[in-house]
C-alpha positions as CSV (number, residue, x, y, z in Angstrom):
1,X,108.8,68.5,66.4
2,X,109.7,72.2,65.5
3,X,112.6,73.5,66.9
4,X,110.2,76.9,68.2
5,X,107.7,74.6,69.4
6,X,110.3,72.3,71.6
7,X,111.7,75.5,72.9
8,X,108.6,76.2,73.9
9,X,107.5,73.0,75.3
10,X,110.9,73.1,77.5
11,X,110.7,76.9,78.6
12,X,107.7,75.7,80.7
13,X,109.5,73.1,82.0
14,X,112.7,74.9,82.8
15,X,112.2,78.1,82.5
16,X,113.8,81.5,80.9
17,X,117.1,80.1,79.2
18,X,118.7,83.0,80.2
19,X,117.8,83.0,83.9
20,X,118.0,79.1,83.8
21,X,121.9,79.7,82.7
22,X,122.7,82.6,85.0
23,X,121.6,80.1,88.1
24,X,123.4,77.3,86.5
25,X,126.6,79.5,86.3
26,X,126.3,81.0,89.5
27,X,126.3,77.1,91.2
28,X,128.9,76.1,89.5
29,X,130.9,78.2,90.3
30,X,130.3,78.2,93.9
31,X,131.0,74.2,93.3
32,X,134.6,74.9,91.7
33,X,135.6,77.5,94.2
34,X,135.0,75.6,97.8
35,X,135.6,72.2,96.0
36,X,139.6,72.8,96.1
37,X,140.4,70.3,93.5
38,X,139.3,67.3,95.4
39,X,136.6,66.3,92.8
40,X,137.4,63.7,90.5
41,X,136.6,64.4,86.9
42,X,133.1,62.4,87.3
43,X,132.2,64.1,90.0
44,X,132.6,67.3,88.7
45,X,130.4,66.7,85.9
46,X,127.5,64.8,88.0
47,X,127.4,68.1,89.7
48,X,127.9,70.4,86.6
49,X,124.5,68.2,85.8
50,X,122.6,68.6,88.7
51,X,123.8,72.3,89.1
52,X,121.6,72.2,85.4
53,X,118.6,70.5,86.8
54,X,118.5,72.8,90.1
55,X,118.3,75.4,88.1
56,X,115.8,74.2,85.7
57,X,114.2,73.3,89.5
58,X,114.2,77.3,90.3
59,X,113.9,78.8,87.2
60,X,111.4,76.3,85.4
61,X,108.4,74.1,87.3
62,X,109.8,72.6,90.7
63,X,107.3,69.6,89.7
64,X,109.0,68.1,87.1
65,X,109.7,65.0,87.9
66,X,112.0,64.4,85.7
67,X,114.7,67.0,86.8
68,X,114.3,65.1,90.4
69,X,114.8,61.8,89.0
70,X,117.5,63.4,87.0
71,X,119.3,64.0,89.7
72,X,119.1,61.0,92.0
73,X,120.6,59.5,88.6
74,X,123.5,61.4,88.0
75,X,124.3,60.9,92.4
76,X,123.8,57.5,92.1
77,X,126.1,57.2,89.3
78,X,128.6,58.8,91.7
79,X,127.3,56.1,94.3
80,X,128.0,53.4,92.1
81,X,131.6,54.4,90.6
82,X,132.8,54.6,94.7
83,X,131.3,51.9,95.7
84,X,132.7,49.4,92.8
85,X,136.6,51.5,93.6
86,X,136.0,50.6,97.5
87,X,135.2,47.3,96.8
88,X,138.4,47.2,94.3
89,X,140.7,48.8,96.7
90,X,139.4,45.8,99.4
91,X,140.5,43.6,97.1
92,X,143.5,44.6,95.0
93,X,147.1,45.2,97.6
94,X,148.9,48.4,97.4
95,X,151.6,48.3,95.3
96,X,149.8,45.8,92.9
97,X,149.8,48.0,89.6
98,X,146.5,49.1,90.1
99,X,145.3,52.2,91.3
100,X,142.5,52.9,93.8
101,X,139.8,53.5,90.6
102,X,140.7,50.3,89.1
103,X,142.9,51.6,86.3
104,X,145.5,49.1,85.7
105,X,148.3,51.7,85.7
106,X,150.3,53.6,87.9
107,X,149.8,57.5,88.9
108,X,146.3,57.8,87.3
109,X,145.1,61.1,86.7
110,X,141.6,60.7,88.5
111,X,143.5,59.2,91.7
112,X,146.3,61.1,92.0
């Protein structure tokens, strides 16, 4: 496929680039400034993504499926990476080496 003719295919899909990246911006944004540094680099990124696919959502066609599933992905991947550290941190004592994510080192970045 072209490139002209996939940007076309997508701008009905998701809409005016331009529009599509001033929304994206603007809830990302939002997301860093209220999220205090609590976020975990994984978390920050599943939401950088599905700040992309809302906007695609508002910009673009709202039926998409795809951007929907997109998004239940990227959340359950969050879903999945605390449930497997809960489950760790039941398991593993403090003090053991480990930290709370599973890393098998002391003051990791993601957990510190």
């Amino acid at each position: 496929m072209q490139t002209d003719s996939l940007l076309n295919e997508r701008a009905t899909t998701h809409g005016d680039f331009q529009e599509n990246a001033l929304v994206a911006q603007i809830i990302k944004a939002v997301i860093a400034e209220v999220s205090n540094g609590k976020l975990s680099h994984d978390m920050r990124e599943a939401l950088d993504l599905i700040a992309t696919k809302i906007a695609r959502i508002c910009s673009g066609d709202p039926n998409t499926i795809d951007h929907w599933k997109d998004i239940a992905g990227y959340s359950q991947l969050i879903v999945n990476i605390l449930e497997k550290q809960n489950e760790f941190s039941a398991v593993v004592p403090t003090g053991s080496g480990f930290c709370k994510c599973g890393n098998e080192f002391r003051n990791c970045p993601q957990c510190s």
